[in-house]
C-alpha positions as CSV (number, residue, x, y, z in Angstrom):
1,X,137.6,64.9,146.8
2,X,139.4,68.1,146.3
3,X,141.0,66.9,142.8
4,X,136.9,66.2,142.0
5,X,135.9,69.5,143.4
6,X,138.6,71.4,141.1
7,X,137.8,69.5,138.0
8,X,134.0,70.2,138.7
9,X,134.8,74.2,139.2
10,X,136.8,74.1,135.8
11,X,134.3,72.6,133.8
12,X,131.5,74.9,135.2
13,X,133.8,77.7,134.5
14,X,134.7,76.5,131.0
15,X,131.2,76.0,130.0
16,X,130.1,80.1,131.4
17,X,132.6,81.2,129.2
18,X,131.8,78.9,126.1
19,X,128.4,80.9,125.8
20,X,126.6,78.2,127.0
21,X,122.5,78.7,126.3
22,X,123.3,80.5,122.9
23,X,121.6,78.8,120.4
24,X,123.2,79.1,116.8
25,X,120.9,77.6,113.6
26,X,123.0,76.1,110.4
27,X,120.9,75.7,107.2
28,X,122.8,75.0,103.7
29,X,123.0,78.2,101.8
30,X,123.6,76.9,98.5
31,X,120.9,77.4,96.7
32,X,121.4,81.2,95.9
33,X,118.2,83.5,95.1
34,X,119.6,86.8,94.8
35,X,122.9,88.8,95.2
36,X,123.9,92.6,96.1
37,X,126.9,94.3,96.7
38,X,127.2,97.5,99.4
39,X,130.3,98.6,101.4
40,X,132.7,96.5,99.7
41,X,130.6,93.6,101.1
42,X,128.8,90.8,98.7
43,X,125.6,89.8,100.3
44,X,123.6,86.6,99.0
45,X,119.9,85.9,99.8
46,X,119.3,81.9,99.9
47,X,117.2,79.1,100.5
48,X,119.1,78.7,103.7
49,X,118.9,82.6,105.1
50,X,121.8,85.6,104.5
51,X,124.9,85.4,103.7
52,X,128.2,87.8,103.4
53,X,131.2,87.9,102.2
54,X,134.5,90.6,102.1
55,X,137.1,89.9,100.0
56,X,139.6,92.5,101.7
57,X,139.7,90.2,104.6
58,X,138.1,87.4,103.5
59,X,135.3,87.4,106.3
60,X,132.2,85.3,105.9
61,X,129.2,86.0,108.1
62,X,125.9,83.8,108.1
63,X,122.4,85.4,108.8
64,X,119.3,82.9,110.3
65,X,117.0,83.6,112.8
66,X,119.3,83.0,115.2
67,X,120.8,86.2,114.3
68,X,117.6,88.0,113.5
69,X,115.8,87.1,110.2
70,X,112.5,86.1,111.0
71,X,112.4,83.9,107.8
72,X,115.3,81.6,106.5
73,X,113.4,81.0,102.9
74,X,114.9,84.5,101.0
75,X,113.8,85.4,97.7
76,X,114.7,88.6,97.3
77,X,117.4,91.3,98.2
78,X,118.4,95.0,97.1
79,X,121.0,97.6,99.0
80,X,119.7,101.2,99.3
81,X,121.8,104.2,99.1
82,X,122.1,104.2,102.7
83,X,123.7,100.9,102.4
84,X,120.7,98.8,104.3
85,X,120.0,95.6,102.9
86,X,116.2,94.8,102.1
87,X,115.5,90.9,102.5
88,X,112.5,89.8,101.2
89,X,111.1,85.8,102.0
90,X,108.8,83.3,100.7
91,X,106.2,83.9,103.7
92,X,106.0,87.9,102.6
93,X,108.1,89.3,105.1
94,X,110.5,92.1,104.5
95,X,113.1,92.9,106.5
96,X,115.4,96.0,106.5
97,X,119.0,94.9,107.9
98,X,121.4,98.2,108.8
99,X,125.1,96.0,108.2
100,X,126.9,98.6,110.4
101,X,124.3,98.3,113.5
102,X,123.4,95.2,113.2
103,X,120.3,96.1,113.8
104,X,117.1,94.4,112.0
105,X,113.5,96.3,111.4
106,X,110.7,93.7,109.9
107,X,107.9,94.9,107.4
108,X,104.6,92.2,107.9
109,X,102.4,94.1,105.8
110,X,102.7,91.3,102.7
111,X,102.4,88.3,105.1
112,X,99.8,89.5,107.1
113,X,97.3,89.7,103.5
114,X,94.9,87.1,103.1
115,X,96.2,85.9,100.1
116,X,96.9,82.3,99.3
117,X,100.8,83.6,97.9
118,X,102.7,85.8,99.1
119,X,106.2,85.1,98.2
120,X,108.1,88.0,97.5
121,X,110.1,87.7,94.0
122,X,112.4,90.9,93.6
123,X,113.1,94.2,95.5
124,X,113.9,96.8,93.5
125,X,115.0,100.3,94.6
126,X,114.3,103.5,93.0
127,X,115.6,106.5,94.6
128,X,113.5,106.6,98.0
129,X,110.5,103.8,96.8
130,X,111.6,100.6,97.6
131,X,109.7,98.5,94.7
132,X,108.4,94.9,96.2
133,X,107.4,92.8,93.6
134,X,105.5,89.7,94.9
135,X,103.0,87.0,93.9
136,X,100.8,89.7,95.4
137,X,101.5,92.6,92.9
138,X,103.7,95.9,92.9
139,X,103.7,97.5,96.6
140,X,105.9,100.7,96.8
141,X,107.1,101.4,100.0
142,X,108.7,104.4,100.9
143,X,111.9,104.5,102.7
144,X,112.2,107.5,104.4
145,X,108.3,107.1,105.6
146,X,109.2,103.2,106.5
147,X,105.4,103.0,105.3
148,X,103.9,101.8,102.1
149,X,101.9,104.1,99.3
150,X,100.4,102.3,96.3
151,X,100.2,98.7,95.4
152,X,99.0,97.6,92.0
153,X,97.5,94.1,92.0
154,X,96.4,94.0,89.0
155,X,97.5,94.8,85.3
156,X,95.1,95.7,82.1
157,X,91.6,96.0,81.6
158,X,91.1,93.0,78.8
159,X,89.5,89.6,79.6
160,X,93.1,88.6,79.3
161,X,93.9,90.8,82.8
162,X,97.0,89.7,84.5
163,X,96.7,89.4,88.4
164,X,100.1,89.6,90.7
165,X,103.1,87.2,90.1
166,X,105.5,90.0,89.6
167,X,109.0,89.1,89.0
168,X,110.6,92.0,88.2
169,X,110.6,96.1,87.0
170,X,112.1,98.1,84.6
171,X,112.2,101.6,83.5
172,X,112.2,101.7,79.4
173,X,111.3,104.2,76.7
174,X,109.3,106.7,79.9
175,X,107.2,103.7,80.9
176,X,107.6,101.2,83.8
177,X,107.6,97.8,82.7
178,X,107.0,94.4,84.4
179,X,107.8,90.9,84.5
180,X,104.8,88.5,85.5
181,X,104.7,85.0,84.7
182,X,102.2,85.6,83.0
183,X,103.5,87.6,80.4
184,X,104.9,91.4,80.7
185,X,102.9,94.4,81.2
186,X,103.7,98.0,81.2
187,X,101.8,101.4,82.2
């Protein structure tokens, strides 16, 4: 009985140390959607949630929600100069990840709209605007603020008038320029 009683002791010890009621989530992360580099750290947005990797000590970290996203399906990424990650995900929510804190802010703005799509294609950063580029339209949001300004929906005043899809931004020849899939526009 005492052999029983010391074998039940160890295992219930064992099993308070092993973390025991944290739950862990593993998706496949090979289908990757976008890349950025910040802090000698490559990040990579997937179909599967975050994921990083440091080449000076070869450390790979995985990102679900588990550890805080609140969507697995990312479509979009972009580093500010700060060095915060912006996540963007098929559902419209943006999220702000701050690498050295670990700490995660969320932005439902886009996937609270009533739209029918809402998936968010490209993030693109431009001093203190964060550009989010979405099946919705252009949205800036600014940074510092954490709030977002203007959102163009859409593009031209033709019959041929080309309505959100956004895939990505440029600045060329004094004019911004976008990528739709339905052709490019620029103002």
């Amino acid at each position: 009985m005492r052999g029983f009683l010391l074998i039940v002791c160890c295992f219930f010890a064992a099993g308070a140390h092993a973390g025991v009621g944290e739950w862990k989530t593993y998706t496949p992360k090979k289908e990757v959607r976008a890349m950025t580099a910040t802090g000698g750290v490559l990040w990579a947005a997937t179909a599967g949630g975050l994921f990083s990797y440091e080449s000076a000590g070869g450390a790979y970290a995985t990102f679900t929600t588990s550890e805080g996203l609140r969507s697995i399906d990312l479509t979009a990424l972009a580093a500010d100069s700060s060095g915060h990650l912006w996540i963007g995900a098929s559902n419209g929510i943006l999220h702000r990840f701050r690498p050295a804190m670990r700490e995660w802010t969320y932005v439902s703005d886009i996937s609270l709209l009533n739209a029918s799509r809402k998936r968010i294609n490209a993030l693109e950063v431009w001093g203190d605007s964060l550009l989010v580029l979405s099946d919705v339209g252009i949205s800036v949001y600014s940074i510092s603020r954490a709030e977002f300004g203007d959102s163009y929906l859409r593009f031209g005043n033709t019959p041929g008038v080309i309505s959100g899809t956004v895939t990505g931004a440029a600045r060329y020849a004094g004019r911004i320029w976008a990528s739709t899939r339905s052709g490019v526009v620029s103002t």
